[in-house]
N, C-alpha and C positions, 0 to 999 in steps of 0.2 A: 678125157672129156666124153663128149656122148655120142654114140657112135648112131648112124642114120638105121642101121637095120635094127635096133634094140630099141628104137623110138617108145616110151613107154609114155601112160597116161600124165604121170606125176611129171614129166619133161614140158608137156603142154601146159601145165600149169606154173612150172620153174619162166617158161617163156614170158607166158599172159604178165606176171608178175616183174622181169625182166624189162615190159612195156611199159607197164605202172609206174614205173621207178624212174624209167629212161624219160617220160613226157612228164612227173613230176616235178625232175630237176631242171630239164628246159625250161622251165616256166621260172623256177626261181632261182635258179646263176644267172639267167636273163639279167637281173635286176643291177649285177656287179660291172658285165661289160656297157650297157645302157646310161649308169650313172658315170663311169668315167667316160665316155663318150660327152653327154650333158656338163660334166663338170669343163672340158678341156673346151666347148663351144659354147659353154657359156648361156645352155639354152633353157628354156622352161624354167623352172623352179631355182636353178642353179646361177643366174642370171645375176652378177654381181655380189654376189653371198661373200664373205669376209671365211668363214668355216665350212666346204664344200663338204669335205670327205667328213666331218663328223658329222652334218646333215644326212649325208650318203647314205651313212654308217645305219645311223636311226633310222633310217627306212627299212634296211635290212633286220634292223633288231626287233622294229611292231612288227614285222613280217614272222618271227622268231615268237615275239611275245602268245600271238594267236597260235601261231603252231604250236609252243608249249604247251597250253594250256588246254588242248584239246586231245595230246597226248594219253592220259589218263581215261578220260571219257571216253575214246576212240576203242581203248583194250574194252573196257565196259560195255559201250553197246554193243561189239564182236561177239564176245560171248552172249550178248540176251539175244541178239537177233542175226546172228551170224556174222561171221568173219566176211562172206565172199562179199555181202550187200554193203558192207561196209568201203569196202574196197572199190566194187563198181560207184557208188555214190560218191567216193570223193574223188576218182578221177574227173567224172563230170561237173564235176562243182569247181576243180580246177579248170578244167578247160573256159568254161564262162567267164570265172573272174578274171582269167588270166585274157580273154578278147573284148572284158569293157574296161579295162587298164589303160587298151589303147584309146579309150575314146574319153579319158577322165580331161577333165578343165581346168586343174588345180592341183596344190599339193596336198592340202586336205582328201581331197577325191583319192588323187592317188594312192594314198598312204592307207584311206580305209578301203580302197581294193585290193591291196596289198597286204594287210589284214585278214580279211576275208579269205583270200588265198591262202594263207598261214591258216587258216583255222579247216580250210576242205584240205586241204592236204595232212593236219595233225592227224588226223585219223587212220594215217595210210599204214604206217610204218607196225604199228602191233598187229594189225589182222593179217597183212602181210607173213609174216614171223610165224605167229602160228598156225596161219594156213599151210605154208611150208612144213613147219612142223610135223602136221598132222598129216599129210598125205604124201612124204615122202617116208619111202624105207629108213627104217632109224640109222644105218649104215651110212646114210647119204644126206644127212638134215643140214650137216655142214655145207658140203657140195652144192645143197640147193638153193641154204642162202646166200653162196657166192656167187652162183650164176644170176640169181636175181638181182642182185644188189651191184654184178658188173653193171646195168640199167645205169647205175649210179654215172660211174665214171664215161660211159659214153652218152650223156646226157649233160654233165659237164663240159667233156670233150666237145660236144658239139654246140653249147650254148658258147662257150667261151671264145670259139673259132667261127661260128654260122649267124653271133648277132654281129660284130662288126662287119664281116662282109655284107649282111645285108642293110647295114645302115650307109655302108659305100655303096651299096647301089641304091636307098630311098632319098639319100641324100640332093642325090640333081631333080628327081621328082619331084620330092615333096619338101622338102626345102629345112626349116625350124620343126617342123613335123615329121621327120625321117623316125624321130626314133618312137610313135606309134606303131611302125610300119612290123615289128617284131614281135611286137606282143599280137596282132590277128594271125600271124602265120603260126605261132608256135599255140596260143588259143585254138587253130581249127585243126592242129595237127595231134592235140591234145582230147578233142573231143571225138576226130576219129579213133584213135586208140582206146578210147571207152564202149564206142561202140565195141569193137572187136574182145575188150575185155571181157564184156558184158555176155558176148556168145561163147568163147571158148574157158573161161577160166570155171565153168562150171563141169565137175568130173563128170563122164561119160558113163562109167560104171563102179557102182559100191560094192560092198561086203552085204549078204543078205543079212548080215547079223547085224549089223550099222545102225548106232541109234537115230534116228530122220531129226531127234531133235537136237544132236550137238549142235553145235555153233560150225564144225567145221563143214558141216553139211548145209543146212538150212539158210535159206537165203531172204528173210522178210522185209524184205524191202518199201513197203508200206509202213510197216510199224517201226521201223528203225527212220523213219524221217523227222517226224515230232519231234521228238527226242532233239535229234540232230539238230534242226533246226531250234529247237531251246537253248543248249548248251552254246550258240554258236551267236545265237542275239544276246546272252548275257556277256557273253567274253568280249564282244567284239562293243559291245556299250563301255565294257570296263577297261579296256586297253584303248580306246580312242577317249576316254574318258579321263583317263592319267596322262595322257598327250596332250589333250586339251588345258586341263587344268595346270601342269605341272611350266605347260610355255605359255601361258598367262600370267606366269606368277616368275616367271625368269630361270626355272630351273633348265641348267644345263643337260645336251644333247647324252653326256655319260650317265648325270644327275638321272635321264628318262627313264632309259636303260637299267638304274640299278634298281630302281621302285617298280618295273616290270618284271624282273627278276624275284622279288618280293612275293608277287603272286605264286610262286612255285610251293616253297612252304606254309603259304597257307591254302592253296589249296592240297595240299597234303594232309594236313590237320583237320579241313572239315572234310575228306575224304574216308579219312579214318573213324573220325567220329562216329558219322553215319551208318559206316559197314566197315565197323572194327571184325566181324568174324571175318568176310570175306579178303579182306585187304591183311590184315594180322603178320601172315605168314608172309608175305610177300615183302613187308615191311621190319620185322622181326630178324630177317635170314643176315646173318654179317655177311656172308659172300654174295650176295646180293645187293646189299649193299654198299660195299667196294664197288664192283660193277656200276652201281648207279655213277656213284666220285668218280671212275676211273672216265667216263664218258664225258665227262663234263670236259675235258682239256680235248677229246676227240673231238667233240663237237666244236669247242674253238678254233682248231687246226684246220680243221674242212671246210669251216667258212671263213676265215681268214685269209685264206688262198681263194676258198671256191667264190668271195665277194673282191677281194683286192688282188689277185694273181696278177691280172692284165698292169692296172696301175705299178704294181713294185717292179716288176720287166722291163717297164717303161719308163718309170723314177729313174732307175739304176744303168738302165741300158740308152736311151735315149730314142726308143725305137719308135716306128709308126705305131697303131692301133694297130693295124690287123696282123703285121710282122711282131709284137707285143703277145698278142694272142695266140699267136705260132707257137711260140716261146711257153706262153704260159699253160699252153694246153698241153702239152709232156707229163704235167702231174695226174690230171684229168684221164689222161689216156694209158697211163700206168695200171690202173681199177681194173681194165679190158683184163689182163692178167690177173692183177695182184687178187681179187678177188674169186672167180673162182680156185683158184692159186691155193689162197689161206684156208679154202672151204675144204678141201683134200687133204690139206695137212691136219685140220681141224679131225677129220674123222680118222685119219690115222692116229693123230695123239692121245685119240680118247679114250685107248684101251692101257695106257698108264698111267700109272700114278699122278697126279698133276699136271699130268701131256697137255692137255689144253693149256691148263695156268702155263706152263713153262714157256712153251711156242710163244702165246700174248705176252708174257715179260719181256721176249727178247726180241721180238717184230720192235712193240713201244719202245723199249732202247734205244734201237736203230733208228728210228725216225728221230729221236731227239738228238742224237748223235748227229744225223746228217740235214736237221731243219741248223746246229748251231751251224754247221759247217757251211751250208749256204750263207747265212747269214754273214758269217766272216770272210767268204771269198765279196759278196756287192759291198761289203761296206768296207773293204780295204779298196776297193774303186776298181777291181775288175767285172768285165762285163762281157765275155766271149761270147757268145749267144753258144755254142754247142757244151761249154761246160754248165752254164745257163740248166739247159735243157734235162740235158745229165745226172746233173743233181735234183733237178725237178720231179725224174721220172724214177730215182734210184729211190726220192723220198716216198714218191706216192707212192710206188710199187709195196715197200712194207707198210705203208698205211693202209693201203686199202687191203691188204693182204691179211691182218689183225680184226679185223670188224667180223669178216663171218666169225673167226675163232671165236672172239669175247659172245657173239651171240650167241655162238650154241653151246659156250659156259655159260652162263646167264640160264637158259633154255631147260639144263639140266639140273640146276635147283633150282627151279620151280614147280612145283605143282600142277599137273597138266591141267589142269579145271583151271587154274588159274594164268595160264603163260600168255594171255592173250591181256593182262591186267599188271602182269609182271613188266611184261614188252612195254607197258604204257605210260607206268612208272619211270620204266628205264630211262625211257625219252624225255619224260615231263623234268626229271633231275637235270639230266645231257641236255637240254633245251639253253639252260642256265649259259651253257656254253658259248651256243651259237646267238643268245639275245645279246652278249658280251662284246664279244667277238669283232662285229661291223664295226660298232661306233667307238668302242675303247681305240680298237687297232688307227677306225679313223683320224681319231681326235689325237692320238701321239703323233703320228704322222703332220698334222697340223701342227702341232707344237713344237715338233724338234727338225722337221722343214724333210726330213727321208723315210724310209720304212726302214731301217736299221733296229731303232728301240723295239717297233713290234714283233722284227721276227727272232729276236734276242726272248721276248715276253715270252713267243711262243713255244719256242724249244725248252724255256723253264715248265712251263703246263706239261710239254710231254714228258718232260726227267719224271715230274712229280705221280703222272699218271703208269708212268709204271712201277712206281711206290707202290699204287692201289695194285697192280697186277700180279706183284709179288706177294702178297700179304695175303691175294685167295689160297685157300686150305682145298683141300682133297673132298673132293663132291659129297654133299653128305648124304643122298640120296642115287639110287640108281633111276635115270629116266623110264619111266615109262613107255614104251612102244604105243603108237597110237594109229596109224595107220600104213600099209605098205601101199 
C-alpha cells in the first residue's frame, strides 16, 4: 500500500476520489436499509401496501434509471469541460438532493428526489476513471482505481450498519418521522466532502509541457452547468414520465423497470447518430464490448445485495434490524480489501498475455461459485450468523476485488481521448443491471414468500458474466501513458 514518507501528489487525489465514492454511496444504500425499515413499520408510503419489496424495489430502480442515463453524457461533458468540474459538481448535487429527501411529503416527492440523485450522481463514475487514469503512473492506474473505489465498500459498510442504528436512536424522538432523520445527516456530511473535494482534488503541480486544455486538467465549471443542467431536466421529465404514465395505465412495478431499461438502447442510437466519429470506436471495439455485457450481471449483484443485504439476513436468520445489518455488512466491508487487492494484481497481470482477462475470469467464477453456495446453505434452513458472515465477506472480497481489474481492461482499449466516453458507455450498458436488479429481486421475493429464487437468479448472471470475461482477446492496442 502506500507508504507515509512517499506521499505523492497522485495519492491526494486517489484519496479526494476515495471520498467521492465513499459519500456517493451513503447516499444511495441509504435507500435499501430505510425501505426495510419502512416496510417492517409499516410507515409512510409502505403503509398497508399488499407488494412492499416490489415497491421497494422500483424506487431503487428510477434511482438507477436517472443514473443510467446520465452515464454517457457525464463521459461527454468530462472531456468538453473537464473531468475534475464534473466530479466537484455532482458531489454537490448529491449532497442537496440527498437533505431534501428528508423533507419530501410523498411518494411521488420521493421518488423524484430520488431520481434526481441518480441523475447528480450518473456523472460521477467516468470522470472519476479517467481522472485516475491520467494522473497516476501507468504502473499504478490499477492501484489507483482500487483504492478509490474501496470509497465504495466502506460507504456501503457504513450506510448498511450507521442507518439502522440511527433510526434506533430518531425513533423515540421523532417517532413515524425517524426515518427522515438519515437522509440530513448523510446529505450535510455529503456536502462537507464536496467542499473538501473541491480544494484538494485539484493537482498542485503539472508538467510545463501539459496541454491547459485536456479535460484532465481544466476545470470549467461554469460552462459545464448548462449543459448539465439540460441533460438532467430532459431525463428526469422522461423517467418520471414513464412512471407516471405507465402506473396510470396498471403496468406492473417489473412492467416499469423493463420500459426504463429501454431507454438504454436508444439512447445509444441517437448517441451514435449524432457523433458517429467520436463514439464509433468505442462502440465498434468487441472487447469492449464484452466488457459493457459482462457489467450488466455486476451491477445486478452489487445492488441486489447492496439494496436487499439487510432484509435476506433477516428473511433467513430471523434477526433484529441492526444485528441483520451486522451480518450484512461483512460483504460491504470485504471492498476495504478486496479492492485495492484486485488493483495490485491488476498491474501485475498486465504485463501478460491476457493477465488481466485471466485474473477477471477467475475472480467472476468464484463469486458465482460462492453466491450459489450461500444461496444453498439459507435455503436448506440454516442460519449460523458466523457462517452467514463468512460467506458474505469470502463473496465480496472477490467481487470487489475484480472491478478495478475489468477497469483497467476496459481502460486499455480505449482510446485515450476517448476513456472518459468509454467509462460512460460502460455504465450506461451495466446501469441495465442495477435498474433490474431492486424491483425484479423484489418482486420474486413477493411471489415465492423467501429470497431463495433471487439469489439462485443471481449466481446464474455471475456464471454468465464470466462467459463475457473469457471471451476477451489480447489488448489490441498498447495504452498510452498519460500522465505520471
Amino acid at each position: 500500500m502506500i507508504k507515509l514518507g512517499s506521499w505523492k501528489q497522485y495519492h491526494i487525489i486517489w484519496s479526494m476520489l476515495f471520498l467521492g465514492w465513499f459519500v456517493s454511496y451513503i447516499d444511495r444504500t441509504a435507500t435499501g436499509p430505510l425501505i426495510t425499515y419502512m416496510i417492517e413499520h409499516e410507515v409512510a408510503f409502505f403503509a398497508g401496501v399488499d407488494n412492499p419489496h416490489a415497491i421497494g424495489g422500483l424506487i431503487g430502480s428510477l434511482f438507477f434509471a436517472g443514473f443510467m442515463l446520465m452515464q454517457f453524457p457525464g463521459g461527454y461533458l468530462g472531456d468538453r469541460f473537464g473531468y475534475r468540474a464534473i466530479i466537484v459538481l455532482s458531489i454537490f448535487w448529491a449532497g442537496i438532493a440527498t437533505l431534501l429527501t428528508g423533507i419530501a411529503g410523498g411518494l411521488i416527492t420521493f421518488i423524484l428526489l430520488r431520481v434526481l440523485l441518480g441523475l447528480g450522481e450518473g456523472v460521477f463514475y467516468s470522470n472519476d476513471r479517467s481522472y485516475i487514469s491520467f494522473h497516476s503512473p501507468p504502473n499504478k492506474i490499477g492501484l489507483g482505481m482500487g483504492v478509490a473505489l474501496t470509497g465504495v465498500s466502506v460507504g456501503l459498510t457504513v450506510a448498511t450498519l450507521g442507518v439502522p442504528l440511527l433510526l434506533s436512536w430518531a425513533e423515540p424522538h421523532f417517532g413515524e418521522h425517524a426515518w427522515r432523520v438519515p437522509f440530513f445527516v448523510l446529505g450535510g456530511i455529503t456536502l462537507l466532502s464536496a467542499v473538501l473535494i473541491t480544494i484538494y482534488l485539484k493537482p498542485k503541480q503539472l508538467p510545463d509541457n501539459l496541454d491547459p486544455h485536456s479535460p484532465a486538467v481544466k476545470a470549467e465549471y461554469r460552462k459545464a452547468l448548462p449543459p448539465l443542467f439540460g441533460y438532467s431536466a430532459v431525463f428526469l421529465a422522461i423517467v418520471m414520465g414513464i412512471y407516471l404514465l405507465a402506473t396510470n395505465f396498471g403496468v406492473s412495478d417489473v412492467g416499469i423497470a423493463v420500459l426504463l431499461t429501454a431507454l438504454c438502447p436508444i439512447l445509444i442510437v441517437y448517441v451514435y447518430r449524432r457523433r458517429k466519429e467520436e463514439i464509433g470506436p468505442i462502440l465498434k471495439n468487441r472487447n469492449l464490448l464484452l466488457m459493457y455485457v459482462f457489467f450488466i450481471p455486476v451491477m445486478w449483484h452489487l445492488w441486489f445485495y447492496g439494496f436487499w443485504a439487510v432484509s435476506i439476513v433477516r428473511d433467513f436468520g430471523g434477526n433484529a434490524l441492526v444485528t441483520a445489518a451486522l451480518i450484512a455488512s461483512f460483504n460491504g466491508l470485504a471492498g476495504i480489501i478486496g479492492f485495492p487487492l484486485g488493483g495490485m494484481i491488476s498491474d501485475r497481470a498486465a504485463s501478460r498475455p491476457n493477465g488481466r482477462r485471466n485474473v477477471l475470469a477467475l475472480q467472476t467464477g468464484i463469486v458465482a461459485v460462492l453466491t450459489f453456495a450461500f444461496a444453498g446453505y439459507v435455503m436448506a434452513g440454516y442460519s449460523n450468523p458466523v457462517v452467514l458472515s463468512l460467506l458474505l465477506f469470502s463473496s465480496g472480497l472477490f467481487f470487489f476485488a475484480l472491478q478495478p481489474v475489468a477497469h483497467a481492461l476496459a481502460s486499455e482499449h480505449a482510446p485515450e481521448a476517448q476513456r472518459g466516453s468509454m467509462f460512460g458507455m460502460l455504465n450506461l450498458v451495466a446501469e441495465i443491471g442495477a435498474i433490474l436488479s431492486p424491483v425484479v429481486s423484489g418482486a420474486l421475493r413477493d411471489a415465492s414468500g423467501n429470497w431463495g429464487v433471487p439469489l439462485l437468479l443471481d449466481g446464474t448472471l455471475m456464471a454468465a458474466a464470466f462467459l463475457c470475461a473469457i471471451a476477451v482477446t489480447a489488448k489490441s492496442r498498447k495504452a498510452v501513458p498519460s500522465a505520471a
